[in-house]
Kinemage of the C-alpha trace (Angstrom):
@kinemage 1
@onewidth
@group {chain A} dominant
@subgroup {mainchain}
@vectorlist {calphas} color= white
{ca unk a 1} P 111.324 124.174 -43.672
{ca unk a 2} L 110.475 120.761 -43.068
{ca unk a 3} L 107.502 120.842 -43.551
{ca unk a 4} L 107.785 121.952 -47.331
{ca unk a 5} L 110.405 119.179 -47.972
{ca unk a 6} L 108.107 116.765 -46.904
{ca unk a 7} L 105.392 118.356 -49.425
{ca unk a 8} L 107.570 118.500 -52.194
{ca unk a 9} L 108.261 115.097 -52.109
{ca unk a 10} L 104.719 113.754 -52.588
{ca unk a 11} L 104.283 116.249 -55.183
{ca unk a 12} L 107.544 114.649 -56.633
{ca unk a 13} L 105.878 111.190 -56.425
{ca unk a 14} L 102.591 111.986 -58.271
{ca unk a 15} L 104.752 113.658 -61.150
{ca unk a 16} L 106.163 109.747 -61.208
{ca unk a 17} L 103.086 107.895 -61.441
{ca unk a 18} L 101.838 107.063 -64.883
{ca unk a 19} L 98.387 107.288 -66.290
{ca unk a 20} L 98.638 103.436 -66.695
{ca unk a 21} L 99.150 103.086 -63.316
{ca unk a 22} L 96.451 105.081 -61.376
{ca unk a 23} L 94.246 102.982 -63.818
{ca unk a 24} L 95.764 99.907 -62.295
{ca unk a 25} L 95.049 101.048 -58.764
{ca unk a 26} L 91.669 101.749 -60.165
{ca unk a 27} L 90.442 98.776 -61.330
{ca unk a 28} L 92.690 96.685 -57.829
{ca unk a 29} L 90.109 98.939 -55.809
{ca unk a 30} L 87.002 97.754 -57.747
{ca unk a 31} L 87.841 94.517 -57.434
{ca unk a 32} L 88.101 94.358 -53.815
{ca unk a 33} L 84.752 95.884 -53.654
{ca unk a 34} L 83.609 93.352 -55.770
{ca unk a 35} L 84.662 90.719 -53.641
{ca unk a 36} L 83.672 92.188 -50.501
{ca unk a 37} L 80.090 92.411 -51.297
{ca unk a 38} L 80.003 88.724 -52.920
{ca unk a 39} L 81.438 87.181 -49.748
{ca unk a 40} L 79.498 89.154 -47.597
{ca unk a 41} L 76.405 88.590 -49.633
{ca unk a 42} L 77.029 84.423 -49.192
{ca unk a 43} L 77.594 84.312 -45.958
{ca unk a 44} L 74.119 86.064 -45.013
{ca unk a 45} L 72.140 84.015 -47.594
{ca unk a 46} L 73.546 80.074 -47.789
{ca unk a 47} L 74.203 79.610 -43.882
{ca unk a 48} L 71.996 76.374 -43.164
{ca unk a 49} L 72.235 74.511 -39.457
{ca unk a 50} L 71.345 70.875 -38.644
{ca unk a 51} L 69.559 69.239 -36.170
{ca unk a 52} L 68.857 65.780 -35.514
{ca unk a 53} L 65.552 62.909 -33.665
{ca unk a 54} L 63.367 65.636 -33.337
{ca unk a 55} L 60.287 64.309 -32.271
{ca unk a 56} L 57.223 64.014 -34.349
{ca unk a 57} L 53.753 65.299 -32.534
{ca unk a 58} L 50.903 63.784 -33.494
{ca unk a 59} L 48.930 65.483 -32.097
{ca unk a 60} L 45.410 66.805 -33.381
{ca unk a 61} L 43.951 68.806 -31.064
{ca unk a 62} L 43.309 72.456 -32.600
{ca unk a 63} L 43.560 71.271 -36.304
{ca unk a 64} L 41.024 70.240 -39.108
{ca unk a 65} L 41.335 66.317 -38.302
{ca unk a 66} L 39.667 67.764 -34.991
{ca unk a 67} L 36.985 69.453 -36.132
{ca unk a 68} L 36.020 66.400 -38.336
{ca unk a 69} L 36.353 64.562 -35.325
{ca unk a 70} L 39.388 62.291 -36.432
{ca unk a 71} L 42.232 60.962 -34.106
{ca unk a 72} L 44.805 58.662 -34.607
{ca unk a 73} L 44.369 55.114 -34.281
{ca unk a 74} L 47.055 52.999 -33.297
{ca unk a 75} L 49.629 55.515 -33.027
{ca unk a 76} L 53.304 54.042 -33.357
{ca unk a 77} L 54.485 52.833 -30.327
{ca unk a 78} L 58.341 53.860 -30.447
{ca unk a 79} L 58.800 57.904 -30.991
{ca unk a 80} L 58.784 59.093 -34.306
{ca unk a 81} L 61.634 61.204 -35.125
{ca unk a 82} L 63.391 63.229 -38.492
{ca unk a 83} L 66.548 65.032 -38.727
{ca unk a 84} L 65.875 68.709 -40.459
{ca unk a 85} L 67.886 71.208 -42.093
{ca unk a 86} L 67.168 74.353 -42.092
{ca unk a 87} L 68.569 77.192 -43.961
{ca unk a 88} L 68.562 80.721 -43.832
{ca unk a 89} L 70.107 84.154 -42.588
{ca unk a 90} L 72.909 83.623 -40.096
{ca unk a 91} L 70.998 86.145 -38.172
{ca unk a 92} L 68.069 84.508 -37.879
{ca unk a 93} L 68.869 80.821 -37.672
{ca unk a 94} L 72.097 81.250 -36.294
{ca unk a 95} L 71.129 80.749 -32.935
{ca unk a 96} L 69.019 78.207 -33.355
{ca unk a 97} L 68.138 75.114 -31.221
{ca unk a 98} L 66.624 72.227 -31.309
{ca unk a 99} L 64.600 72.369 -28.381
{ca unk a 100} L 63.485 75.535 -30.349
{ca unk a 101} L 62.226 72.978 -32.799
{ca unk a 102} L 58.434 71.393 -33.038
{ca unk a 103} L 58.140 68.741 -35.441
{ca unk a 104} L 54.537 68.101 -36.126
{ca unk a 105} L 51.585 65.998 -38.509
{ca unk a 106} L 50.402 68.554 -40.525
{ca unk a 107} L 46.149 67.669 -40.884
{ca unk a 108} L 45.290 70.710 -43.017
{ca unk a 109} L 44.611 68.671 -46.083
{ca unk a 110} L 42.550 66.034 -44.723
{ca unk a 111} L 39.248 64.334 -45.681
{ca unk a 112} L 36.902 63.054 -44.030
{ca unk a 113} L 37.151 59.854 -44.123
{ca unk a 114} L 38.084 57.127 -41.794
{ca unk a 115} L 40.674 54.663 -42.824
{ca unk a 116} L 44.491 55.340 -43.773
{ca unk a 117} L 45.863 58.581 -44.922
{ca unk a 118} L 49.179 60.241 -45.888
{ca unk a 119} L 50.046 63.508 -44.346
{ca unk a 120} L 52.990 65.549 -44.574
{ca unk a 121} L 55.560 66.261 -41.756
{ca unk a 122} L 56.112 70.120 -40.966
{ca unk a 123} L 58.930 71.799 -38.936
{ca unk a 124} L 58.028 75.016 -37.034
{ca unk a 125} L 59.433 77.180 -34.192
{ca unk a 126} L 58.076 76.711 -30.962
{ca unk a 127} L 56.612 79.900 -30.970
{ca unk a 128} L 54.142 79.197 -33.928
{ca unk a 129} L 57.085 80.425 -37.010
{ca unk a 130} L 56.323 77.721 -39.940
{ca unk a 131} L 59.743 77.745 -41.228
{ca unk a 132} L 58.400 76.823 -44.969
{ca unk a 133} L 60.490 76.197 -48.043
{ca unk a 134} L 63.517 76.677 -45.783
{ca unk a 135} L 63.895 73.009 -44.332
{ca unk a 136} L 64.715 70.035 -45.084
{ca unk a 137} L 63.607 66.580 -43.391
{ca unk a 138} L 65.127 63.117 -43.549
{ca unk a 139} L 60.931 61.883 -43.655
{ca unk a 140} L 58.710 64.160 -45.310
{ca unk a 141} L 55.601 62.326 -44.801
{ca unk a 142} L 53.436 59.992 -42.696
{ca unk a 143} L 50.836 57.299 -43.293
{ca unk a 144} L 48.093 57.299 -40.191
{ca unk a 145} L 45.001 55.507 -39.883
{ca unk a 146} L 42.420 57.638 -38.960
{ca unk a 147} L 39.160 56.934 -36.986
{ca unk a 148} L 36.341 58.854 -34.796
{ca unk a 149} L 35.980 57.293 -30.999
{ca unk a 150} L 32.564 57.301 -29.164
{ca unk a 151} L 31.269 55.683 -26.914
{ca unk a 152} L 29.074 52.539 -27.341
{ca unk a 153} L 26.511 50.143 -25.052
{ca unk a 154} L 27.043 46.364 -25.308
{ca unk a 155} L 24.650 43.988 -24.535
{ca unk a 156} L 26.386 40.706 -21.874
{ca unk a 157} L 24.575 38.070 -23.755
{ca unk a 158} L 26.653 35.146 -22.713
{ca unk a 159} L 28.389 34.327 -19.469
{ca unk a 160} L 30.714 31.222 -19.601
{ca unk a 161} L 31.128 28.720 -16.373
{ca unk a 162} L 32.855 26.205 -17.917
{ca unk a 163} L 33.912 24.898 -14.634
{ca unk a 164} L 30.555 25.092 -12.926
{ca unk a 165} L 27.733 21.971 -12.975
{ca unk a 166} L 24.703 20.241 -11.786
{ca unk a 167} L 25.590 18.293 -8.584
{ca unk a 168} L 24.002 15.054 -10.462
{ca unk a 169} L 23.224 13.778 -13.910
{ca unk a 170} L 19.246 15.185 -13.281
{ca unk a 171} L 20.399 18.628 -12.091
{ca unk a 172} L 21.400 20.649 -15.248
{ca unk a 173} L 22.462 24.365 -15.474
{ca unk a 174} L 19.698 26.104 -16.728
{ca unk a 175} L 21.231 27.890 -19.855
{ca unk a 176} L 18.349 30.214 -20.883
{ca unk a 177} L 17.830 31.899 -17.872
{ca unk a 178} L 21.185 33.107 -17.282
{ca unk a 179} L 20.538 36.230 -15.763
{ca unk a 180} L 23.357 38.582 -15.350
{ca unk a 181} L 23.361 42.585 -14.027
{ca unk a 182} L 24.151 44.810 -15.371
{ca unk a 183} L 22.900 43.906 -19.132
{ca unk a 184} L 24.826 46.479 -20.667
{ca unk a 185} L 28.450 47.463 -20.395
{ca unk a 186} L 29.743 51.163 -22.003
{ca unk a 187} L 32.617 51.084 -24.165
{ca unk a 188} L 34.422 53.761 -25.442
{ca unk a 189} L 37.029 53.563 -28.417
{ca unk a 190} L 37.377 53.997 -32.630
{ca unk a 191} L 34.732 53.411 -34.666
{ca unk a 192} L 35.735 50.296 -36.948
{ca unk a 193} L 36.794 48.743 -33.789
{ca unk a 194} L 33.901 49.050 -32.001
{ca unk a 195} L 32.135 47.707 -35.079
{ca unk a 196} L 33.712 44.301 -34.662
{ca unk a 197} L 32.054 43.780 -30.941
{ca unk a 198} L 28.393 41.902 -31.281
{ca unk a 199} L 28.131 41.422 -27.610
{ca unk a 200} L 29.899 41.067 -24.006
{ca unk a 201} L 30.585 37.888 -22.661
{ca unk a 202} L 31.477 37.394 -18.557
{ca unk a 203} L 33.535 34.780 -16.996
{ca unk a 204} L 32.858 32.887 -14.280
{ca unk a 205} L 35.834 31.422 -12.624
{ca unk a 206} L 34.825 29.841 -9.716
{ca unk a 207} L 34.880 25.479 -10.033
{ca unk a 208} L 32.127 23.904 -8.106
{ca unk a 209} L 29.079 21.551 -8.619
{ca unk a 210} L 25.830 23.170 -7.510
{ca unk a 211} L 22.322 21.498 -6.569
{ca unk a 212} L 20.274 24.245 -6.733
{ca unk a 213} L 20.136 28.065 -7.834
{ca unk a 214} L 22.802 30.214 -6.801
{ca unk a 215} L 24.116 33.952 -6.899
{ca unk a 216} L 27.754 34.918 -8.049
{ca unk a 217} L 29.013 38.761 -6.762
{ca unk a 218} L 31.449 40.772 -8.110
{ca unk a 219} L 32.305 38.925 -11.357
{ca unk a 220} L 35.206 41.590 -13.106
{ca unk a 221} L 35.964 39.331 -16.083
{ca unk a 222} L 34.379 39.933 -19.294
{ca unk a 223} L 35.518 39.010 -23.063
{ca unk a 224} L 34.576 40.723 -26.244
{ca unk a 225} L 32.596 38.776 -28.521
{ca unk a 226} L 32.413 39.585 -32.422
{ca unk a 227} L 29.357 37.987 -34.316
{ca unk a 228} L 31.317 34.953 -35.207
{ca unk a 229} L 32.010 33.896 -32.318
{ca unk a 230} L 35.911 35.090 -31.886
{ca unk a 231} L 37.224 36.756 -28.910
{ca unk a 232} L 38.382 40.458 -29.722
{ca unk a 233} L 41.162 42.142 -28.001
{ca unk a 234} L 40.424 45.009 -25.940
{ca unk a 235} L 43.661 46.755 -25.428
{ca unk a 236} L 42.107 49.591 -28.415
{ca unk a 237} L 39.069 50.672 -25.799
{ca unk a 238} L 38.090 51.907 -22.494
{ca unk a 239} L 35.812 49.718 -21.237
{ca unk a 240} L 33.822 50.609 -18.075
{ca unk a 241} L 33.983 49.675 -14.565
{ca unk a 242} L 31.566 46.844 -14.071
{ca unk a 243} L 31.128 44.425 -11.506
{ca unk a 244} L 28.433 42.050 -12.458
{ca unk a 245} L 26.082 39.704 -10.428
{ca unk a 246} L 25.463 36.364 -12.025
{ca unk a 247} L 22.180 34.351 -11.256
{ca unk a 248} L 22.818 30.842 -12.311
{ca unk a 249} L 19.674 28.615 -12.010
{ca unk a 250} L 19.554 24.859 -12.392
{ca unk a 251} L 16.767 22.674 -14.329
{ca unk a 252} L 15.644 19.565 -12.459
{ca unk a 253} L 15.489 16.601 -14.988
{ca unk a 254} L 13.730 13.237 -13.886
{ca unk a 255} L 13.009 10.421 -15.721
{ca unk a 256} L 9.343 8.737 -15.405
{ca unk a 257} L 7.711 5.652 -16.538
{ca unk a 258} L 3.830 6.491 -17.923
{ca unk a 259} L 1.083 4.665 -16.735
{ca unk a 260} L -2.786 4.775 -16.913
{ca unk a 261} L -5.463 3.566 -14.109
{ca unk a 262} L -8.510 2.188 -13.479
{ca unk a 263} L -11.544 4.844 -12.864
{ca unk a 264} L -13.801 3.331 -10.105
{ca unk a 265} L -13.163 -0.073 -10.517
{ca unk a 266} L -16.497 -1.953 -9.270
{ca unk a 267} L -15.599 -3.420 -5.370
{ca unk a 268} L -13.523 -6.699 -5.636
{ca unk a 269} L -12.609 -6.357 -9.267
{ca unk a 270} L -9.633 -7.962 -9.806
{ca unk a 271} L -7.532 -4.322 -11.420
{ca unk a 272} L -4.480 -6.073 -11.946
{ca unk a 273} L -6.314 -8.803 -13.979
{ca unk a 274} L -6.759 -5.520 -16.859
{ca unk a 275} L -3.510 -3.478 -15.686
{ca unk a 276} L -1.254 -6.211 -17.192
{ca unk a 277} L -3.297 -6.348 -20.377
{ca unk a 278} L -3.236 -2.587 -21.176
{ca unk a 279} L -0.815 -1.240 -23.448
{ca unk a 280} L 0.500 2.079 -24.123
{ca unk a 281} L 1.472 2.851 -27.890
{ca unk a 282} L 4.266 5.785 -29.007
{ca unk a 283} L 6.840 4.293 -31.896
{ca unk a 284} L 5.924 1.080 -30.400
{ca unk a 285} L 3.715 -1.235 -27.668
{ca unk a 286} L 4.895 -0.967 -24.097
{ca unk a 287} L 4.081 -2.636 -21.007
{ca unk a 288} L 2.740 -0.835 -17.507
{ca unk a 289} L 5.106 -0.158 -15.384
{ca unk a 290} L 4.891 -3.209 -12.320
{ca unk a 291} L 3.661 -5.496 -15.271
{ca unk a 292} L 6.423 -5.680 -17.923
{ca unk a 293} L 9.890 -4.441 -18.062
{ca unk a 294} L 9.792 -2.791 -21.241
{ca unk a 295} L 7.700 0.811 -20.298
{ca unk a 296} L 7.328 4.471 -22.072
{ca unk a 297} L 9.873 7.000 -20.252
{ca unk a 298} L 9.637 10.511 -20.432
{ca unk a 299} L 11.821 13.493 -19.195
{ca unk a 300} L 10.260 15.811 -16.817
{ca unk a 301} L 11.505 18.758 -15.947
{ca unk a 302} L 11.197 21.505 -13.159
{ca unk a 303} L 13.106 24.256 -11.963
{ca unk a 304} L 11.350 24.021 -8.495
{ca unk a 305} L 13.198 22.037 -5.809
{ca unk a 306} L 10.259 21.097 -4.209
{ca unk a 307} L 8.548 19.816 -7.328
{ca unk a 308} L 11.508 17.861 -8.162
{ca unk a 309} L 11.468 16.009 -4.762
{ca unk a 310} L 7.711 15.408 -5.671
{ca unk a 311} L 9.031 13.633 -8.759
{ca unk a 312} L 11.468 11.780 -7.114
{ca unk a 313} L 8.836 10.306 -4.635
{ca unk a 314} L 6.691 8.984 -8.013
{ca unk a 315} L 7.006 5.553 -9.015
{ca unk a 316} L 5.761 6.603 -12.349
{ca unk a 317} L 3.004 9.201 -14.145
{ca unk a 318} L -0.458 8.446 -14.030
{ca unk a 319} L -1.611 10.573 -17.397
{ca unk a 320} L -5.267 9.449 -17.052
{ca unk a 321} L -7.989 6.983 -15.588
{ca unk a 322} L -9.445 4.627 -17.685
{ca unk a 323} L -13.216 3.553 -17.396
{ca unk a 324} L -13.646 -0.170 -17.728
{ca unk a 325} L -16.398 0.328 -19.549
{ca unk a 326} L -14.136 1.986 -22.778
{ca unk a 327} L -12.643 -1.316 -22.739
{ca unk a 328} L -13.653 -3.985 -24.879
{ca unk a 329} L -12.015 -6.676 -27.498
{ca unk a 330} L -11.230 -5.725 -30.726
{ca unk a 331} L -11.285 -2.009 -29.597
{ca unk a 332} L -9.542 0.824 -31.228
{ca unk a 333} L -6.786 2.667 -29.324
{ca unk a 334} L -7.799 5.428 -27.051
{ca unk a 335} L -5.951 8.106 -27.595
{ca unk a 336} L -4.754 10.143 -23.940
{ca unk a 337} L -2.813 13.392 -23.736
{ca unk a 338} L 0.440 13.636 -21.652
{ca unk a 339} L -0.580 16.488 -19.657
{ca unk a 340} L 1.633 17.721 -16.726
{ca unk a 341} L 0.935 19.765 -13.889
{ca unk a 342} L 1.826 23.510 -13.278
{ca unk a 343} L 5.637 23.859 -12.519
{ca unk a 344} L 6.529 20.542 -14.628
{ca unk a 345} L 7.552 20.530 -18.370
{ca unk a 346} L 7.634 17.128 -20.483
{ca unk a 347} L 10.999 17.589 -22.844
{ca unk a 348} L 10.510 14.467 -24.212
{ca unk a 349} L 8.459 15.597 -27.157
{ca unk a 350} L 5.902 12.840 -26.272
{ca unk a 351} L 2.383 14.645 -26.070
{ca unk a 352} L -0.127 11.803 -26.967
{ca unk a 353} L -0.341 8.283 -26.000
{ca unk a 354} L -2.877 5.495 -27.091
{ca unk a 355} L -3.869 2.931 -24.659
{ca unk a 356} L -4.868 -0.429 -26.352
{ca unk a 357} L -5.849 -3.809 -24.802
{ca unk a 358} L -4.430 -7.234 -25.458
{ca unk a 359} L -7.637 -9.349 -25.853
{ca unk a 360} L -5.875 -12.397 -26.594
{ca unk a 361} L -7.368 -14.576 -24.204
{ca unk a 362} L -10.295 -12.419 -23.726
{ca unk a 363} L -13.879 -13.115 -25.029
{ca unk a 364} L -17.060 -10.797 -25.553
{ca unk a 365} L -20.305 -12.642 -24.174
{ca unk a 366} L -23.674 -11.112 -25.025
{ca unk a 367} L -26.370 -11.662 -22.422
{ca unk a 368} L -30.252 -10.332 -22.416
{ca unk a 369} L -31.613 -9.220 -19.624
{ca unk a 370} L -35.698 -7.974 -19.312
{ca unk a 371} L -36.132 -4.195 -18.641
{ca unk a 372} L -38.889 -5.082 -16.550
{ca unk a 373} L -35.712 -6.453 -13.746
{ca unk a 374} L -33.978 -3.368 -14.401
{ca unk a 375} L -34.542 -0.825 -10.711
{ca unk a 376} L -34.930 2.576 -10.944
{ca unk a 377} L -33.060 4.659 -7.908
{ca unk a 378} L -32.640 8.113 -6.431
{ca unk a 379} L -35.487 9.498 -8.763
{ca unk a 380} L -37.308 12.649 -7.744
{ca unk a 381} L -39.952 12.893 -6.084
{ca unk a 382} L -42.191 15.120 -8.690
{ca unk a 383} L -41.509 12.920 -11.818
{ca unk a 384} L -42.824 9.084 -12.213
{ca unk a 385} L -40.742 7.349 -14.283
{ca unk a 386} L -41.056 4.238 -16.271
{ca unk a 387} L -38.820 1.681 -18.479
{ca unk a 388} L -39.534 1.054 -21.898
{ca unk a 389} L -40.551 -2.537 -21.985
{ca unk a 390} L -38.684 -5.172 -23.731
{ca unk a 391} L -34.964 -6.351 -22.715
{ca unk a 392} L -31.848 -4.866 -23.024
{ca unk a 393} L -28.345 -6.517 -24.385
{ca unk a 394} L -25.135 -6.351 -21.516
{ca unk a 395} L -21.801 -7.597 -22.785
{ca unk a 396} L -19.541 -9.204 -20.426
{ca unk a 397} L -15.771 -8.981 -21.406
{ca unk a 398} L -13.006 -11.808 -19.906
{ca unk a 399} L -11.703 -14.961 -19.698
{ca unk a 400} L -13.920 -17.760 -21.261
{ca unk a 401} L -13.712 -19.405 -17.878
{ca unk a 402} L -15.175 -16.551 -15.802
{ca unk a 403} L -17.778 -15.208 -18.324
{ca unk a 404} L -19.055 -19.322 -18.731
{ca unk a 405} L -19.449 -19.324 -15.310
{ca unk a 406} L -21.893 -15.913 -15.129
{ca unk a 407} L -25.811 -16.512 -16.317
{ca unk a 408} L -28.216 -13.914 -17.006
{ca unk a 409} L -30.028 -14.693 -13.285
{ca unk a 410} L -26.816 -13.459 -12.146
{ca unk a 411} L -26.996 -9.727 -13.243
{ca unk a 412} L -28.452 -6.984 -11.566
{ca unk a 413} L -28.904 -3.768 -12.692
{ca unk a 414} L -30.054 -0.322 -12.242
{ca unk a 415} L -30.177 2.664 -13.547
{ca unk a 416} L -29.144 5.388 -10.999
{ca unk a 417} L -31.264 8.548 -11.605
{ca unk a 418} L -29.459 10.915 -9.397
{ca unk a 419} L -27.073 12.090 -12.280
{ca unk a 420} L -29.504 11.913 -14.570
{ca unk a 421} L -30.480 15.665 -15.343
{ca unk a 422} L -34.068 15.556 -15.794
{ca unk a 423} L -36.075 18.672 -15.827
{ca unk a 424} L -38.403 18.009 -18.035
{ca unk a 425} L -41.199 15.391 -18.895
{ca unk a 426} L -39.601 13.381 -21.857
{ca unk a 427} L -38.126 10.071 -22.300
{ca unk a 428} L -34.259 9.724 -21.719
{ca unk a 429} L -31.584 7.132 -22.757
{ca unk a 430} L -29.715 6.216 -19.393
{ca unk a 431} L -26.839 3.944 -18.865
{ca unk a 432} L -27.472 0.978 -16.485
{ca unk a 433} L -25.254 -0.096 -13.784
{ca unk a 434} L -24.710 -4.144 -13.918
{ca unk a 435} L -23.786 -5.714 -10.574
{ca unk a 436} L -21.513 -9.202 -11.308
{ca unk a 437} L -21.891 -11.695 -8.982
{ca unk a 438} L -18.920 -12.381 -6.311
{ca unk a 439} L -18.069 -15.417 -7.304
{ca unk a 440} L -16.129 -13.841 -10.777
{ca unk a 441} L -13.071 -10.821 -10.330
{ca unk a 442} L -11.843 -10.391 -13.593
{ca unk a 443} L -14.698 -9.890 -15.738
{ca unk a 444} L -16.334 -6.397 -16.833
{ca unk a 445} L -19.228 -4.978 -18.805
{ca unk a 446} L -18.667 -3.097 -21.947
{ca unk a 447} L -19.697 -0.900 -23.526
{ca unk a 448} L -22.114 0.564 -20.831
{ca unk a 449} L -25.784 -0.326 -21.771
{ca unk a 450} L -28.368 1.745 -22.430
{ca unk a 451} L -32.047 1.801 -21.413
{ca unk a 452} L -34.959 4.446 -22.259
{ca unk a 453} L -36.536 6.204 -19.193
{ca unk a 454} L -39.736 8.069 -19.987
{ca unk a 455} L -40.341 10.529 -17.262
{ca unk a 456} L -44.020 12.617 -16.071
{ca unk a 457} L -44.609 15.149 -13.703
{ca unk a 458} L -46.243 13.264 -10.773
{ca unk a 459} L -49.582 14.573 -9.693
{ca unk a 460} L -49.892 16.570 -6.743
{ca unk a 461} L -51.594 15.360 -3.844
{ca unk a 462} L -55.047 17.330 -2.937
């Protein structure tokens, strides 16, 4: 009974409603739909998150920039960082997080070249998602320079010791031969830097005054040395371990007067009498040393110890002997070569002397004496030999008062035919030794006279 009331009633209701308003409730219900699926479709497709300082990787290894061989040079030294947003399904991004997040350099689009280039930054999942077209980033690029690093061998062509000298003013550091080992020192770093390095230069630090060679051990300081000249910093390589040992030598440097001698001076000659009257010309005259003040110096140099206490023990350098016989008035200058012995070097850029004599109160005296007063000595025993007859002219050089006082019965001569070379019948032109008498020192023959010797086998004896 109730049940049909309850029935009825509904029925009752419909009757009631009007076809304008099931229309109504139509179009409500349509409209709700509508909205439904709108909001629902915005909320899965415009959700977007934030994130911010993610850092920026720099890193190359696995990309193109590696197989070109390119790294970064001079990376920044404080972190690089962006902020990103990134959009997307609430499903997928919505649980998001930025350790999640990789920032990186992405090196697909670069050349091969090595200087500066811009690349562009990329966000990605840490897993390897690229998440594209979805993100946004406060930087979307980077400039890097970009080099290749090798490694490189350096020649150590300089080692400075600025604080290191010769004991004295003759004992000088011998500059060129600077040895230091190892020669070479390996450096590893970019490209254009390495460029800039010509060679290695190693510092010694120690402060002393040395007298002789000595040996410096485990020497760690270098500096890099472009081609000018400039020290380059070397904070943008590796440079290898090296300890080097320096060999510093030193060049002995002794000053000399020059002088010439006598060559066999006859017994009793008065040497000094000629000594004091030779000169020795360069730019200009200068006196022997012991006989004038104003002498020719030269530098010699050793890098022997020994030899240089040899110098030091010289009064001065005897370049040559002088035959009195070369000397005469109104002579030209002999010219002499500075010649040293092994071990010693003349830096004074002096290689030839002449050697002159002041005749000014000198005179040249001709005197005649007969070939047949002439003696022959030492001959051997299978040649005669004879003089050609006649007389032969001997000049006497010195002072007018010592020549005056020598007359031709005062000579003696000879002609000494021990040196004389002969093999072979023939007639010879010999020089002939003139005795002075005792009673003059100073005086001398020049030049040496000549005589003709005819030699002939001597007969044998039956």
């Amino acid at each position: 009974m109730e049940k049909n009331k309850s029935f009825s009633a509904v029925r009752t209701w419909l009757r009631k409603l009007s076809t304008k308003n099931v229309l109504l409730l139509i179009v409500s219900f349509l409209i709700a739909l509508f909205a439904w699926a709108y909001i629902a479709s915005s909320i899965s497709t415009e959700y977007s998150k934030s994130f911010s300082n993610i850092p920026v990787t720099l890193d190359t290894a696995g990309t193109k920039a590696e197989e070109l061989g390119l790294s970064v040079l001079d990376p920044p030294e404080k972190e690089l960082t962006v902020n990103a947003t990134v959009a997307g399904n609430r499903t997928d991004i919505g649980g998001l997080n930025k350790s999640e997040l990789v920032a990186y350099v992405d090196y697909s689009n670069i050349t091969d070249t090595v200087g500066t280039q811009t690349f562009p930054i990329r966000l990605r999942t840490v897993g390897g998602t690229a998440l594209g077209n979805s993100v946004s980033l406060s930087t979307g690029s980077i400039e890097l320079t970009m080099d290749r690093f090798e490694t490189r061998e350096f020649n150590v062509t300089d080692v400075s010791h600025a604080n290191i000298s010769g004991s004295n003013e003759e004992v000088i550091i011998n500059e060129e031969d600077i040895v230091c080992e190892p020669s070479t020192v390996s450096i590893y770093g970019p490209t254009s830097q390495l460029q800039l390095i010509d060679h290695i230069r190693v510092n010694l630090s120690d402060r002393e005054s040395i007298s002789k060679t000595k040996y410096y051990t485990d020497v760690t300081d270098i500096t890099l040395i472009s081609a000018d000249g400039n020290a380059i910093s070397d904070t943008a390589f590796q440079i290898g371990a090296t300890r080097f040992s320096v060999k510093v030598p030193v060049l002995y440097k002794h000053k000399l007067p020059l002088t010439v001698g006598i060559a066999n001076p006859p017994s009793g000659f008065d040497t000094d009498s000629v000594m004091s009257r030779l000169r020795l010309i360069s730019d200009k005259e200068y006196s022997l040393p012991g006989y004038g003040d104003d002498n020719l110096v030269i530098t010699v140099e050793t890098d022997d110890p020994d030899k240089y206490a040899q110098l030091a023990d010289l009064p001065a350098l005897n370049i040559d002997e002088i035959p009195l016989s070369s000397l005469s008035t109104n002579m030209k200058p002999i010219e002499k070569a500075v010649t040293l012995d092994e071990g010693f070097t003349n830096t004074s850029n002096i290689d030839t002397v002449s050697v002159s004599l002041n005749d000014s109160d000198l005179v040249a005296v001709q005197r005649w004496i007969p070939n047949s007063s002439i003696g022959l000595i030492n001959g051997a025993s299978n040649f005669n030999y004879e003089i050609q007859s006649g007389r032969t002219s001997i000049t006497l050089i010195g002072t007018t008062e010592e020549v005056m006082q020598i007359s031709t019965d005062d000579l003696q001569a000879t002609v000494n035919l021990f040196n004389a070379s002969i093999s072979d019948e023939g007639t010879y032109s010999l020089g002939i030794t003139v005795t002075l008498p005792d009673t003059v020192s100073g005086v001398w023959v020049s030049p040496t006279p000549q005589v003709n010797v005819t030699a002939t086998f001597a007969e044998e004896e039956e």
